[in-house]
N, C-alpha and C positions, 0 to 999 in steps of 0.2 A: 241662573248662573250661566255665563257666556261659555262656552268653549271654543272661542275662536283665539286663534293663537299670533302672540305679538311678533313684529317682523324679524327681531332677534331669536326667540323660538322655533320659527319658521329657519331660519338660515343655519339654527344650530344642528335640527334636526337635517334639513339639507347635506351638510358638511360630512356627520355622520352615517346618511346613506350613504353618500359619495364612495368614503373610504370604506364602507362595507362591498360595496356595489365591485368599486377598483380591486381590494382584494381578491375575490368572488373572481373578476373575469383575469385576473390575474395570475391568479393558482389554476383555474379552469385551461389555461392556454399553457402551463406545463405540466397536465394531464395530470390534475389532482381531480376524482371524484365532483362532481356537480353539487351533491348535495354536503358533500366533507366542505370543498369551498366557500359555500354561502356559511357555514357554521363558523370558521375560519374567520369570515369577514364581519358576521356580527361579533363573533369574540375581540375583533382588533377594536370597534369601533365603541363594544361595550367597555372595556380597559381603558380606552379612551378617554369616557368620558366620566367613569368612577374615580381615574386616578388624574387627569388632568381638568376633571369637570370645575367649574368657578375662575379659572385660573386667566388670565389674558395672555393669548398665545399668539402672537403675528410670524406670519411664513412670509420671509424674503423675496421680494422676484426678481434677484442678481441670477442665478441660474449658476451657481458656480459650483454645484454638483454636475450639471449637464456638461459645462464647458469643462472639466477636469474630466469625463468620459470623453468627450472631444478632442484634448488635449495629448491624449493617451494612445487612441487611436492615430493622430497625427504621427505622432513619433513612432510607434510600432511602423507605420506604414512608411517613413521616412530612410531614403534609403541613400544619402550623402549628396545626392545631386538634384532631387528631383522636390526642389521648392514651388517652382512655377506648377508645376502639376497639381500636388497637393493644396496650393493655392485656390485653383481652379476649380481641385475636387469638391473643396471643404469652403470656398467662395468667403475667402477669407486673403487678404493683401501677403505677398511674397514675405515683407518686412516680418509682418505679422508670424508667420512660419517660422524665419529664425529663431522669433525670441519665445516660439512655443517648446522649439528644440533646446532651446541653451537654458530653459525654463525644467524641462522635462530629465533632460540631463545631469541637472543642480542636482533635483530633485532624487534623484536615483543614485547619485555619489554619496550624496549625504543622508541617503537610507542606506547604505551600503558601509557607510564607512563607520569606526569604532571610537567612543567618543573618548578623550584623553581624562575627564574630567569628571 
């Protein structure tokens, strides 16, 4: 009987270290116990694959978690005049800037405001 394992095997277990692994140095770097973290990170990766196992799961690479952390930070830092800087900071076009503001801005009116309806 072979035990060598097929390349889909191979990349599922991959996957699942991964996000053990990530968890693990990721609780470890906000000063959770070393060995509480690795337990942490096989519990996410065991859940994982009990409760999402079989399933086809594709992860996006638009990045528009990353770019709304971006986005956010922009405006926070955004101080009425200083587009060309933040431009430069965040190496992203002046234009680009405004409509992160008038984007960010929407966005915060209309969590703000109370809906008629």
């Amino acid at each position: 009987m072979s035990t060598k394992k097929s390349r889909m095997e191979q990349l599922r277990h991959e996957l699942l270290t991964d996000i053990a692994d990530h968890v693990k140095i990721t609780l470890s770097e906000h000063g959770v116990n070393a060995d509480l973290a690795e337990q942490a990170g096989v519990a996410l990766a065991s859940f994982l694959a009990v409760h999402w196992g079989g399933q086809l799961v594709n992860f996006p690479k638009d990045y528009a978690f990353e770019i709304a952390k971006r986005d956010l930070e922009i405006y926070d830092a955004f101080t009425g005049n200083n587009h060309s800087a933040l431009a430069r900071q965040f190496n992203v076009s002046v234009r680009t800037i405004y409509n992160i503001v008038k984007r960010v801005q929407q966005f915060r009116v209309n969590e703000d405001q109370i809906s008629l309806f």
